[in-house]
PyMOL Python script that loads the backbone (N, CA, C, O; Angstrom):
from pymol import cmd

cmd.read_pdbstr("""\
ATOM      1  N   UNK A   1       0.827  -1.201   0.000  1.00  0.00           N
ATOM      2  CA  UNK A   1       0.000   0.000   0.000  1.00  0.00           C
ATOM      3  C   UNK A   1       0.863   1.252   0.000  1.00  0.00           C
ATOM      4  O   UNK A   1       0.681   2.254  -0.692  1.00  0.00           O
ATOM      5  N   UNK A   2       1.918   1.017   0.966  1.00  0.00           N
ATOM      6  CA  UNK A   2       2.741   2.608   1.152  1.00  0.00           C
ATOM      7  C   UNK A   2       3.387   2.631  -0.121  1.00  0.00           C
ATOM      8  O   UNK A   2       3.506   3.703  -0.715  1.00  0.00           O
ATOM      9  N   UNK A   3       3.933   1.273  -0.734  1.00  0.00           N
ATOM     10  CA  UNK A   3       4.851   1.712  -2.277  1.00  0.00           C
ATOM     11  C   UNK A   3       3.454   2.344  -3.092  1.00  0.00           C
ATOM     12  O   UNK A   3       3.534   3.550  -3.322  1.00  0.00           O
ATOM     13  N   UNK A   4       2.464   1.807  -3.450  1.00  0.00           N
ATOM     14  CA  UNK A   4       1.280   2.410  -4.531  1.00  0.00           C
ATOM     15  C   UNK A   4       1.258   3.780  -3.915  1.00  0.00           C
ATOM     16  O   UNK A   4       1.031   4.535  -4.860  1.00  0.00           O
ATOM     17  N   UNK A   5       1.340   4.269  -3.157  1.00  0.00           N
ATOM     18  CA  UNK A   5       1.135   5.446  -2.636  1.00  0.00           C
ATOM     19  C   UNK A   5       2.482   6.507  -2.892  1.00  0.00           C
ATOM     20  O   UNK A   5       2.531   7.725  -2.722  1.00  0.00           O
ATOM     21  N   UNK A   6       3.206   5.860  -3.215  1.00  0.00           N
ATOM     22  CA  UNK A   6       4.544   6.580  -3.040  1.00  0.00           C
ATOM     23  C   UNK A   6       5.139   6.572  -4.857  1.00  0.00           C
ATOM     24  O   UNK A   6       6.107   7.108  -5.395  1.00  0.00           O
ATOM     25  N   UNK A   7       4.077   5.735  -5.359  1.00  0.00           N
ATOM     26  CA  UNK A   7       3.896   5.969  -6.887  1.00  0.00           C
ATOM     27  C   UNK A   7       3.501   6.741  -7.441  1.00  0.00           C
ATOM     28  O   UNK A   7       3.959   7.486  -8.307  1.00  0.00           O
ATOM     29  N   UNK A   8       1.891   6.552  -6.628  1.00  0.00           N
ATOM     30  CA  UNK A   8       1.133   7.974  -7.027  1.00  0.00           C
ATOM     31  C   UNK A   8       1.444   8.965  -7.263  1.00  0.00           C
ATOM     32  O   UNK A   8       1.155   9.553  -8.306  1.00  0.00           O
ATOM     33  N   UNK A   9       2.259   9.497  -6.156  1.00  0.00           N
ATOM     34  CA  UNK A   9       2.879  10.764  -5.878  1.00  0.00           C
ATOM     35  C   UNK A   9       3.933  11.116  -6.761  1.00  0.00           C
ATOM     36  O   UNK A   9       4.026  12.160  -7.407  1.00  0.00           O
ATOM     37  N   UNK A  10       5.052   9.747  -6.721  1.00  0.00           N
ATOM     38  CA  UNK A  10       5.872  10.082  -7.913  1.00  0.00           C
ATOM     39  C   UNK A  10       5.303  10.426  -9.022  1.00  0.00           C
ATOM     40  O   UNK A  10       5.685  11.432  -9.619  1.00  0.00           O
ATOM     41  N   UNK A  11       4.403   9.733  -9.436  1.00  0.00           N
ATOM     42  CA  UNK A  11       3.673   9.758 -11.314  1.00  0.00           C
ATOM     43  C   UNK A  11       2.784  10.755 -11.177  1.00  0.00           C
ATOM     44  O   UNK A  11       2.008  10.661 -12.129  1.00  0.00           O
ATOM     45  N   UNK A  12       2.504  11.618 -10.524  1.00  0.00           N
ATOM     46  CA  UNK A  12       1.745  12.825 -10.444  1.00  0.00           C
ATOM     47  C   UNK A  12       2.649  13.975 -10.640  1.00  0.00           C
ATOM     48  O   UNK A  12       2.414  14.942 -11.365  1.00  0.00           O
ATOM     49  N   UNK A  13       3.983  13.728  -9.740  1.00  0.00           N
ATOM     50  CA  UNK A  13       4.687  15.102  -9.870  1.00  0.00           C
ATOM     51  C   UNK A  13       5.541  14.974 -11.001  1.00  0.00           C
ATOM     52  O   UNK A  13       6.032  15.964 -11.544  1.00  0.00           O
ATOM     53  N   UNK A  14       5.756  13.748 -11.405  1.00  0.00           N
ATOM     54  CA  UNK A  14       6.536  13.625 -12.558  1.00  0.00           C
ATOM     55  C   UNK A  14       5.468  13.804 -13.772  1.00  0.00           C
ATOM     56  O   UNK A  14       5.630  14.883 -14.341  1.00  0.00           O
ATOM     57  N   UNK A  15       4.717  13.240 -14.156  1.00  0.00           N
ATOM     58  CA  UNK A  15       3.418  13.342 -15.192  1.00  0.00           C
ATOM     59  C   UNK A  15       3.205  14.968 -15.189  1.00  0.00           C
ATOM     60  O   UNK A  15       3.127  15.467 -16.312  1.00  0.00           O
ATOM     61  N   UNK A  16       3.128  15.626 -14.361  1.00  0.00           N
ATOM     62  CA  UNK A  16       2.265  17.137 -13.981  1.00  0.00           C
ATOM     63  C   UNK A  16       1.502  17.335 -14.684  1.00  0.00           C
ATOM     64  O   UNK A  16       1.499  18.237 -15.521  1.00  0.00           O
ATOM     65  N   UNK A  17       0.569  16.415 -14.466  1.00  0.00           N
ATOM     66  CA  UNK A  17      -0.936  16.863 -15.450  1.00  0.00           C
ATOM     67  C   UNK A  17      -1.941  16.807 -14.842  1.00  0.00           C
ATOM     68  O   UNK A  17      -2.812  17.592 -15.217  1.00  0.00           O
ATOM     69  N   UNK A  18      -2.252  15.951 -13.748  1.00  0.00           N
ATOM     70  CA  UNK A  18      -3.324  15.899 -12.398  1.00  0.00           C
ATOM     71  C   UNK A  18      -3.534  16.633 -12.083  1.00  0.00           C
ATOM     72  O   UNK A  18      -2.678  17.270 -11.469  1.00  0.00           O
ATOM     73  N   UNK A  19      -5.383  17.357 -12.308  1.00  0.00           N
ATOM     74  CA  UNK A  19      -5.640  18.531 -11.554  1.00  0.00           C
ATOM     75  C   UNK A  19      -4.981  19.801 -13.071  1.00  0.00           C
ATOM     76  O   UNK A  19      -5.794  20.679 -13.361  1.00  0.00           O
ATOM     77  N   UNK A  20      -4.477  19.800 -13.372  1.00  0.00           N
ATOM     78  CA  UNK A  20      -4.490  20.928 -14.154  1.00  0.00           C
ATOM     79  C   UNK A  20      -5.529  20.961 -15.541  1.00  0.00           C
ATOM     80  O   UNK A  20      -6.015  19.994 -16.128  1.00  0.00           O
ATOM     81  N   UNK A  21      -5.686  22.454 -15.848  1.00  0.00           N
ATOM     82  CA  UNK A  21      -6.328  22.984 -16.777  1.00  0.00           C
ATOM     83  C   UNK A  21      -5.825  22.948 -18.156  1.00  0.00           C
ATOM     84  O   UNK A  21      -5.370  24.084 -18.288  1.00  0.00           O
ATOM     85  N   UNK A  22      -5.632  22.323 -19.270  1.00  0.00           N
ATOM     86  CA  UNK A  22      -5.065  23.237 -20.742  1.00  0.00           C
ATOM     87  C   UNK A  22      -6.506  24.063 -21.194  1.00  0.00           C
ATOM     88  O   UNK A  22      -7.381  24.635 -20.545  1.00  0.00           O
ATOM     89  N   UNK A  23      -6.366  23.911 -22.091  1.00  0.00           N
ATOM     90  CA  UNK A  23      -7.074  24.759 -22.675  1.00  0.00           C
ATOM     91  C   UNK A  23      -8.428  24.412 -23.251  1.00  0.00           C
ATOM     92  O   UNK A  23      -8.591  23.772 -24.290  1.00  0.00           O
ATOM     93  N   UNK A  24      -9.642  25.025 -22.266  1.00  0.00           N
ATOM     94  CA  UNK A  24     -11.096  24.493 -22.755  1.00  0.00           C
ATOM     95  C   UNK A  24     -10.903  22.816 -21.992  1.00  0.00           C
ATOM     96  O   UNK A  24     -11.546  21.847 -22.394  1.00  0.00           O
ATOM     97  N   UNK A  25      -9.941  22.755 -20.896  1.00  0.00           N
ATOM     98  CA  UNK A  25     -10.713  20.854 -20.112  1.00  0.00           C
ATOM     99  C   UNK A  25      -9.689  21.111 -19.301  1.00  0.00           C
ATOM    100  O   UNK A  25      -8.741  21.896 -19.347  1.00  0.00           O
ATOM    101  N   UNK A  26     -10.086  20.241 -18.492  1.00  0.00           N
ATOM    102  CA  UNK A  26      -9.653  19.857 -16.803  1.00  0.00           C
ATOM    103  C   UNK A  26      -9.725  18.501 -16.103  1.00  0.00           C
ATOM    104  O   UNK A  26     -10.789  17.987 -15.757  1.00  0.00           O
ATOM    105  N   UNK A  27      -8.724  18.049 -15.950  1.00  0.00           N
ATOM    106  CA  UNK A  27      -8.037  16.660 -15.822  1.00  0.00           C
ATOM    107  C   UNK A  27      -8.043  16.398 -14.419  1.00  0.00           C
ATOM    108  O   UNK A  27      -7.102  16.682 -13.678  1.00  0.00           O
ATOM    109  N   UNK A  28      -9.625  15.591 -13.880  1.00  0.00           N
ATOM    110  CA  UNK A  28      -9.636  15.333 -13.157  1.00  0.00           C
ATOM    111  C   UNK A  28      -9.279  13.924 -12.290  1.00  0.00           C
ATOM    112  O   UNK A  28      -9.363  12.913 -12.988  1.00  0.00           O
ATOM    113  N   UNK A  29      -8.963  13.734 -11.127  1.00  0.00           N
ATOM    114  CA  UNK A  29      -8.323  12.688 -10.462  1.00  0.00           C
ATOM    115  C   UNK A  29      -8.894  11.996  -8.907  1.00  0.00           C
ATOM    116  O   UNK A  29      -8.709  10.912  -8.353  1.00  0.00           O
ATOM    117  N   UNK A  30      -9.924  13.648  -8.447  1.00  0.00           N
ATOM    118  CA  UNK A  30     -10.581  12.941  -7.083  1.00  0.00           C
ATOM    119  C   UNK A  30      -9.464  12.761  -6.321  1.00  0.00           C
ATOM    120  O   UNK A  30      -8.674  13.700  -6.220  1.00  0.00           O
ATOM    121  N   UNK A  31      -9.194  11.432  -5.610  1.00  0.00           N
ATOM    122  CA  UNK A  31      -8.273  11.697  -4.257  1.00  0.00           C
ATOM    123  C   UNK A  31      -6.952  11.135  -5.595  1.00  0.00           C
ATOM    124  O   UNK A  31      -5.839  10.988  -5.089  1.00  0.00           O
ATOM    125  N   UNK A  32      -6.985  10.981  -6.407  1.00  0.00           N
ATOM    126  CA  UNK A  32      -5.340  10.505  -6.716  1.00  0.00           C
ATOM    127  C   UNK A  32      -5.752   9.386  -8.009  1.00  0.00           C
ATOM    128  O   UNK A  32      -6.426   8.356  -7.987  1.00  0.00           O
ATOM    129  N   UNK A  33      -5.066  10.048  -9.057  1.00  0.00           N
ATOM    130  CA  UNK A  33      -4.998   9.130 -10.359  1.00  0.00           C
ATOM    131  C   UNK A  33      -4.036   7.806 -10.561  1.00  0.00           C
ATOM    132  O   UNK A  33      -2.926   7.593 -10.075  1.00  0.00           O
ATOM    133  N   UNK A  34      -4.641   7.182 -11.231  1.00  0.00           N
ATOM    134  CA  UNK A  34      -4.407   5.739 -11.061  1.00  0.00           C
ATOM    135  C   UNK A  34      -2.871   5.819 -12.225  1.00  0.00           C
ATOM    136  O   UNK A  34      -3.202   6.090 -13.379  1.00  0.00           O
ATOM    137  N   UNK A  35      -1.742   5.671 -12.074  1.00  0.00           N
ATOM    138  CA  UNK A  35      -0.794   6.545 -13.442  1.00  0.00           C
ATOM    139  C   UNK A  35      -0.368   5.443 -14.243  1.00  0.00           C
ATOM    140  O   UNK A  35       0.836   5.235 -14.389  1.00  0.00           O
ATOM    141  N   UNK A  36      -1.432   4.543 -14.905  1.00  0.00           N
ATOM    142  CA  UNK A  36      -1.626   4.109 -15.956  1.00  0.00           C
ATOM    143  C   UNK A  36      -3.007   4.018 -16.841  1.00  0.00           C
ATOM    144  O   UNK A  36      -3.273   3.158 -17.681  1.00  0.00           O
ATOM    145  N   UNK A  37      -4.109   5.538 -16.283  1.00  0.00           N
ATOM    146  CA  UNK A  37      -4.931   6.031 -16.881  1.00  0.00           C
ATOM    147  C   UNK A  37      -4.470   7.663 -16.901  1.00  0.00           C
ATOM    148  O   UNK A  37      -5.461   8.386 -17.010  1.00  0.00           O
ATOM    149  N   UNK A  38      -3.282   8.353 -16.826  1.00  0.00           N
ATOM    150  CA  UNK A  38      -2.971   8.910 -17.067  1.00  0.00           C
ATOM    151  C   UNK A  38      -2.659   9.569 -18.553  1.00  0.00           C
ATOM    152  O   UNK A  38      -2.648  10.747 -18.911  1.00  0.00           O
ATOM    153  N   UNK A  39      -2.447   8.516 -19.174  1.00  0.00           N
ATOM    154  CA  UNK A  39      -2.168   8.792 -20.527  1.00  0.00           C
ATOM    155  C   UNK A  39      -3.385   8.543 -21.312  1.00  0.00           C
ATOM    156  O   UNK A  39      -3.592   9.221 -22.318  1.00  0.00           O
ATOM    157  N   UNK A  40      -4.181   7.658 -20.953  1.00  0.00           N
ATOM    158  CA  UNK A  40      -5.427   7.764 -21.706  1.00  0.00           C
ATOM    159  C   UNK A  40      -6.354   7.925 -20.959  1.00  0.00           C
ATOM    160  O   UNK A  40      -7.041   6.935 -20.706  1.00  0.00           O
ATOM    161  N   UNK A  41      -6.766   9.491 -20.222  1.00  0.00           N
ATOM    162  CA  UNK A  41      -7.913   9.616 -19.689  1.00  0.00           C
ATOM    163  C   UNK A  41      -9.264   9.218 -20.598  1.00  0.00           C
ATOM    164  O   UNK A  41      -9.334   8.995 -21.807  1.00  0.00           O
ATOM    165  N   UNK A  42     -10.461   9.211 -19.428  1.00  0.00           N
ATOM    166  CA  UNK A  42     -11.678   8.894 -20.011  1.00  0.00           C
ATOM    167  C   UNK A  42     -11.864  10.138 -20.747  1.00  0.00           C
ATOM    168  O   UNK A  42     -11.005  10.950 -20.405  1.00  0.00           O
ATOM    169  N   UNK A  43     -12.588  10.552 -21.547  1.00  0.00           N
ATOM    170  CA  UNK A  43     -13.425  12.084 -21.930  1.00  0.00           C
ATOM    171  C   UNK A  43     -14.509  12.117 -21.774  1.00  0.00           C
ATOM    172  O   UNK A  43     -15.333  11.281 -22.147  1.00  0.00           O
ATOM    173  N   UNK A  44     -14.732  13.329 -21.057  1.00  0.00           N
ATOM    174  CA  UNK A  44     -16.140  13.707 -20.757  1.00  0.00           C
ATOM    175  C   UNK A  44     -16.198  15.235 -21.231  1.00  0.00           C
ATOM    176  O   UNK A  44     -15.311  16.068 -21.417  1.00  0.00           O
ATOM    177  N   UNK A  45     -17.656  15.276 -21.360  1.00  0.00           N
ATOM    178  CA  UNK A  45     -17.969  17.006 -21.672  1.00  0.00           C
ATOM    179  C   UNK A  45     -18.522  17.397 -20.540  1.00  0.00           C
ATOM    180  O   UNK A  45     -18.911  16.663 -19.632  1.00  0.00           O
ATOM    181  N   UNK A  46     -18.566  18.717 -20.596  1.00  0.00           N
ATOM    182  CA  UNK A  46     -18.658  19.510 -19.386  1.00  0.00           C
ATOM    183  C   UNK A  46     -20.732  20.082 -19.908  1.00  0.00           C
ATOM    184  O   UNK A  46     -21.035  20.376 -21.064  1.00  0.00           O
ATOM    185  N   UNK A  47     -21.387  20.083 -19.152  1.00  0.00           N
ATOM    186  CA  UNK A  47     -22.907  19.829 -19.240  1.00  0.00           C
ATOM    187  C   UNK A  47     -23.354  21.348 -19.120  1.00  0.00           C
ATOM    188  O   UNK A  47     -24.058  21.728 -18.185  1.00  0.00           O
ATOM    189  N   UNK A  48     -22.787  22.407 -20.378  1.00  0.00           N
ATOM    190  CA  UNK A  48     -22.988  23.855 -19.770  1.00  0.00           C
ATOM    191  C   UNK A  48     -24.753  24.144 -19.397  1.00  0.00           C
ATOM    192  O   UNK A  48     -25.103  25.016 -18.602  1.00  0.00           O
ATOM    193  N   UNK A  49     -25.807  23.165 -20.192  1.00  0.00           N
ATOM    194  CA  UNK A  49     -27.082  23.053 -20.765  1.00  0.00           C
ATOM    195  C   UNK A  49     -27.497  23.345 -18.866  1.00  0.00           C
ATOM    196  O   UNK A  49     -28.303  24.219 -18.545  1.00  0.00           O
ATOM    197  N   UNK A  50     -26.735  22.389 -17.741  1.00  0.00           N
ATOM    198  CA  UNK A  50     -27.435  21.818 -16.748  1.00  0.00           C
ATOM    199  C   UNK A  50     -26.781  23.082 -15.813  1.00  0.00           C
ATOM    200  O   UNK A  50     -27.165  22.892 -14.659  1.00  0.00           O
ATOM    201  N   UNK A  51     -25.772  24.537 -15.903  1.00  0.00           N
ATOM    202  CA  UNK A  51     -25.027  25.133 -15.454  1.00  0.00           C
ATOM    203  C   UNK A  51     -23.797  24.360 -14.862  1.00  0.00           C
ATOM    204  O   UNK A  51     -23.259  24.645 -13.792  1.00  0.00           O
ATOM    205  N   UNK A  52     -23.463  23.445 -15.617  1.00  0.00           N
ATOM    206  CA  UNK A  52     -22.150  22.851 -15.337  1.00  0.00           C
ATOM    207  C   UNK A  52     -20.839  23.930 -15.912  1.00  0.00           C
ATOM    208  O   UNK A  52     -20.918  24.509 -16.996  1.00  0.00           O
ATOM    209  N   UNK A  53     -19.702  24.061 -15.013  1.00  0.00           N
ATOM    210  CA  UNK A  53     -18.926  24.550 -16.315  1.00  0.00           C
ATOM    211  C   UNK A  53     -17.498  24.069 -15.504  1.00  0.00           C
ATOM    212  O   UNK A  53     -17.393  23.530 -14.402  1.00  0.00           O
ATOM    213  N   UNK A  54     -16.452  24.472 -16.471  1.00  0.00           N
ATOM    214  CA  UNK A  54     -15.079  23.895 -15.788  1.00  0.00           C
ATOM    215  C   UNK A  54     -14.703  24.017 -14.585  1.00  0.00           C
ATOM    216  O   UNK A  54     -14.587  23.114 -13.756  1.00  0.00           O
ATOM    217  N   UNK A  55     -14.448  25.445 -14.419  1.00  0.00           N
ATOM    218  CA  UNK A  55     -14.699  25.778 -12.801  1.00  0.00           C
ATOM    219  C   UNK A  55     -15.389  24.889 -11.535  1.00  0.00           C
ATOM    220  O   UNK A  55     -14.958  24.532 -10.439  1.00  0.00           O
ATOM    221  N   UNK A  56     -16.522  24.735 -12.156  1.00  0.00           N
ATOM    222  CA  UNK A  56     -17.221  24.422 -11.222  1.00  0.00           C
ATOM    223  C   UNK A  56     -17.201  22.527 -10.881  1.00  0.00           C
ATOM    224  O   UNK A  56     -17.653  22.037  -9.846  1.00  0.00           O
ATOM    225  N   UNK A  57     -16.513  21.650 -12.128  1.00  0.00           N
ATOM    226  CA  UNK A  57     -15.995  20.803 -11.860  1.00  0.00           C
ATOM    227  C   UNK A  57     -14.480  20.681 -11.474  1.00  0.00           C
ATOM    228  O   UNK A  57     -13.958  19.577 -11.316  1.00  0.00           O
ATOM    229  N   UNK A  58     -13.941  21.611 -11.360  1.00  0.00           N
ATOM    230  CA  UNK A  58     -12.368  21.685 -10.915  1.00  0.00           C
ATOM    231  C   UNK A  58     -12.952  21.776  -9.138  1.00  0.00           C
ATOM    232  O   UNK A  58     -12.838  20.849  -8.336  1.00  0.00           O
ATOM    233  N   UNK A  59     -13.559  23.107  -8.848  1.00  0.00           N
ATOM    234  CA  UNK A  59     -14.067  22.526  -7.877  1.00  0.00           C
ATOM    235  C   UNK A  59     -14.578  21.647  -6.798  1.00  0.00           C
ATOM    236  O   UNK A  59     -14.409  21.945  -5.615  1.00  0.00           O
ATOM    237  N   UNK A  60     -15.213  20.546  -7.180  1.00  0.00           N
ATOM    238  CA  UNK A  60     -15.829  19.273  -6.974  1.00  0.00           C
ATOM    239  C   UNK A  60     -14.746  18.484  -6.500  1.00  0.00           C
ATOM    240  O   UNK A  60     -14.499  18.056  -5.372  1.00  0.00           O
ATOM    241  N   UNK A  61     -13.867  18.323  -8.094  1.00  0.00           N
ATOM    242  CA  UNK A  61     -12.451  17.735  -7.691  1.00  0.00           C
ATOM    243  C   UNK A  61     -11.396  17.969  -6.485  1.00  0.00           C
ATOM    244  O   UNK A  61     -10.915  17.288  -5.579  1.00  0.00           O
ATOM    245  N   UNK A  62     -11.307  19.155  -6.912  1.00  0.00           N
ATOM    246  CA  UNK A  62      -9.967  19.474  -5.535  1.00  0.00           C
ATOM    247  C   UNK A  62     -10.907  19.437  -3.781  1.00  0.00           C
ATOM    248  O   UNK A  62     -10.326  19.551  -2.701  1.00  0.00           O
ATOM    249  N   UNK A  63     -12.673  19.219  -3.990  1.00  0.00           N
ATOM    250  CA  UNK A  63     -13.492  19.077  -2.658  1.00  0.00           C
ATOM    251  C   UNK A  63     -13.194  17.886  -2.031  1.00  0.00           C
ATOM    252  O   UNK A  63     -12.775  17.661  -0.896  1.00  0.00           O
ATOM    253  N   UNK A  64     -13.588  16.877  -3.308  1.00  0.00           N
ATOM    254  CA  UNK A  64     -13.209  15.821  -3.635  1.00  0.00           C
ATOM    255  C   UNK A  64     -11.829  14.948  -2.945  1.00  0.00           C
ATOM    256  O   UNK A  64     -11.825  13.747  -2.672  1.00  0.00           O
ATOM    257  N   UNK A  65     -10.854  15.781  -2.783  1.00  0.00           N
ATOM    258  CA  UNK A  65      -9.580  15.488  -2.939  1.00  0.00           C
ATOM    259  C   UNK A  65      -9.432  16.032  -1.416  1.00  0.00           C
ATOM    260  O   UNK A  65      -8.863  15.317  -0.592  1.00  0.00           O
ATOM    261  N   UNK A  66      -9.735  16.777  -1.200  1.00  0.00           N
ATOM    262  CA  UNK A  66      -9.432  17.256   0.443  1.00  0.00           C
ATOM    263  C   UNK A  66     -10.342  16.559   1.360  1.00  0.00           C
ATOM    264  O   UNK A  66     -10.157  16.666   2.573  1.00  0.00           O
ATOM    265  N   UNK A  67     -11.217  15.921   0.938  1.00  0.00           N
ATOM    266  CA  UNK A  67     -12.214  14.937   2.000  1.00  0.00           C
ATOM    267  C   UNK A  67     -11.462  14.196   2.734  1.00  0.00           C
ATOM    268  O   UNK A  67     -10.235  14.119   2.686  1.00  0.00           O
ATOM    269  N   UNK A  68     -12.164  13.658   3.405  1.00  0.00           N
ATOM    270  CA  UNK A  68     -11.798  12.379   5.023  1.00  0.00           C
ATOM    271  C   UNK A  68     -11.497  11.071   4.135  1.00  0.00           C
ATOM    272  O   UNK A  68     -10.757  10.138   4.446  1.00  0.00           O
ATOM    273  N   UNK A  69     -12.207  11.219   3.019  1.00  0.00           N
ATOM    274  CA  UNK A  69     -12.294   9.264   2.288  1.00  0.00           C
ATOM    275  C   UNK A  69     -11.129   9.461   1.681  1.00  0.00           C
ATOM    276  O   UNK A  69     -10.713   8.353   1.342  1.00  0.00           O
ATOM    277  N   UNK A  70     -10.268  10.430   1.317  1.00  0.00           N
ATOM    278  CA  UNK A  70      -9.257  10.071   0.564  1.00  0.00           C
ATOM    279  C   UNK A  70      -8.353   9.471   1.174  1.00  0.00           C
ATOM    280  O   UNK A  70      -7.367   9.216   0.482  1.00  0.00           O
ATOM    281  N   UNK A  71      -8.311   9.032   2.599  1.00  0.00           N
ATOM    282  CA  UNK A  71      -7.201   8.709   3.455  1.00  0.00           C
ATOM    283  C   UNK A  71      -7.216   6.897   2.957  1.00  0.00           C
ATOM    284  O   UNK A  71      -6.181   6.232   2.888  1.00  0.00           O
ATOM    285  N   UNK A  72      -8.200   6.509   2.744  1.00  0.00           N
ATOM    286  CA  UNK A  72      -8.490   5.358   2.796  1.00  0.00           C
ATOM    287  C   UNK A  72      -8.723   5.280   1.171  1.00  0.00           C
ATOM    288  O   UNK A  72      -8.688   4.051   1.115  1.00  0.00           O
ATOM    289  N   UNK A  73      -8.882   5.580   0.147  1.00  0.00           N
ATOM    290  CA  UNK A  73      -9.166   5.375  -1.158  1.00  0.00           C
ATOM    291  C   UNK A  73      -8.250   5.346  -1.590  1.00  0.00           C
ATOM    292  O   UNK A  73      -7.310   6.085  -1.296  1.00  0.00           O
ATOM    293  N   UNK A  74      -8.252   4.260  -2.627  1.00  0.00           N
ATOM    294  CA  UNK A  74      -7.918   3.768  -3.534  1.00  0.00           C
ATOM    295  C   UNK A  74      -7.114   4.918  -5.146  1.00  0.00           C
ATOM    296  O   UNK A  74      -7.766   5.958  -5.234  1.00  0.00           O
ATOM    297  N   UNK A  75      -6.225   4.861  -5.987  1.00  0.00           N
ATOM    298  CA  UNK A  75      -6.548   5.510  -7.008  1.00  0.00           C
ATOM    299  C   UNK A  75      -7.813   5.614  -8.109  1.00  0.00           C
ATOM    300  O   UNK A  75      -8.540   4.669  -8.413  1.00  0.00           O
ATOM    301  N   UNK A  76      -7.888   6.693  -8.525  1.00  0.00           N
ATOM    302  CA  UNK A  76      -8.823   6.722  -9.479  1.00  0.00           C
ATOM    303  C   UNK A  76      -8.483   6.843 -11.523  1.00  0.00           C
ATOM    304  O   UNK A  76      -7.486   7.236 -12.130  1.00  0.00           O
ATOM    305  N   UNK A  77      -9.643   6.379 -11.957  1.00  0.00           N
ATOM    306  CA  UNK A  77      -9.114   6.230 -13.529  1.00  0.00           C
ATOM    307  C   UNK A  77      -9.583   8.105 -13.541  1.00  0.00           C
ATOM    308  O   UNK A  77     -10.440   8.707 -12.893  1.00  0.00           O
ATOM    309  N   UNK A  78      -8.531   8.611 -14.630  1.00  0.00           N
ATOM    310  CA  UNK A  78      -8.105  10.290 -14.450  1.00  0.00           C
ATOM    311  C   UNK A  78      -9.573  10.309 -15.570  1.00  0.00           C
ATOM    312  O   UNK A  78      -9.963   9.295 -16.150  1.00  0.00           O
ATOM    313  N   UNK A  79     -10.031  11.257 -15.658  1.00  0.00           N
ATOM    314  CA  UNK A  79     -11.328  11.944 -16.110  1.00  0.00           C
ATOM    315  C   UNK A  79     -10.572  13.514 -17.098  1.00  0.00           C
ATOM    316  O   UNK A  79      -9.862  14.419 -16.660  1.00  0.00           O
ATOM    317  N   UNK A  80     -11.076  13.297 -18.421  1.00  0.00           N
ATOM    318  CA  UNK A  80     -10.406  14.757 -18.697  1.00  0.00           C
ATOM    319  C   UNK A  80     -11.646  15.398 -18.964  1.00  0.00           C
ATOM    320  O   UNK A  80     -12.144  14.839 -19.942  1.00  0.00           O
ATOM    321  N   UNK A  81     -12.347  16.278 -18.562  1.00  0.00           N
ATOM    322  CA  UNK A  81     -13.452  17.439 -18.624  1.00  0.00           C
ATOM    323  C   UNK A  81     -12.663  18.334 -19.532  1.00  0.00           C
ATOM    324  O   UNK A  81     -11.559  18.853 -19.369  1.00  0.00           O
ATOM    325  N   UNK A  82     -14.042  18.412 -21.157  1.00  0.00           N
ATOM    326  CA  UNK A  82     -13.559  19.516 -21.648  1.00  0.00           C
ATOM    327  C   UNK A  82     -14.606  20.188 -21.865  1.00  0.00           C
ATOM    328  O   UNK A  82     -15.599  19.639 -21.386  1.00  0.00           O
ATOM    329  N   UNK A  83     -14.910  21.606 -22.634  1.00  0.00           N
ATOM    330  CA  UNK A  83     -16.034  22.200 -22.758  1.00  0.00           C
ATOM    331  C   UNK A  83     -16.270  21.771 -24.810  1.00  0.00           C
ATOM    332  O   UNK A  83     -15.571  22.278 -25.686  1.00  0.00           O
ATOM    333  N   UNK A  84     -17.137  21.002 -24.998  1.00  0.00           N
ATOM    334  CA  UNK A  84     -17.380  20.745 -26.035  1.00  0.00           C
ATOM    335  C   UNK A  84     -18.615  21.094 -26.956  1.00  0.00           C
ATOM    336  O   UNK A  84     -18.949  20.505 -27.984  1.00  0.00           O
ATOM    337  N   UNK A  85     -19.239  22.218 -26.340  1.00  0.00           N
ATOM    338  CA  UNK A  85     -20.013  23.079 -27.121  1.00  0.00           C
ATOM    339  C   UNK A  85     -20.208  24.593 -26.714  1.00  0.00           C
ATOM    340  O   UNK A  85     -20.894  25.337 -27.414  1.00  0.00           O
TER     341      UNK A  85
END
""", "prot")
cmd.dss("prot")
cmd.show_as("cartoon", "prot")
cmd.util.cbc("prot")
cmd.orient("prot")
């Protein structure tokens, strides 16, 4: 458990793409990306129709990420949010 954990961290700061923005999407991870869905995140669109927007899922994420369950969770498959209309 402590080595997967000590991966994570490596392949996050080495990857530096977790949690960041390019341009029009946002690469989300929750408590910690799994860093062999790193390279092929899922894609999702961002739901502007429902007042979804990037922000407001970057948000969620980094809420997400500072919670009590992340102590105990697992990695997650990385999510890339883009705005596609």
């Amino acid at each position: 458990m402590v080595n997967g954990f000590f991966m994570l961290v490596f392949a996050t700061v080495l990857l530096g793409s977790a949690g960041k923005k390019q341009e029009n999407s946002y690469l989300a991870c929750g408590c910690g990306c799994c860093p062999e869905t790193l390279q092929k995140p899922i894609e999702k669109c961002v739901d502007k129709k429902s007042g979804e927007t990037l922000a407001s899922t970057e948000k969620a994420d980094r809420a997400k990420k500072a919670g009590k369950d992340c102590a105990l969770a697992g990695c997650s498959q990385a999510i890339r949010y883009k705005v596609c209309n």
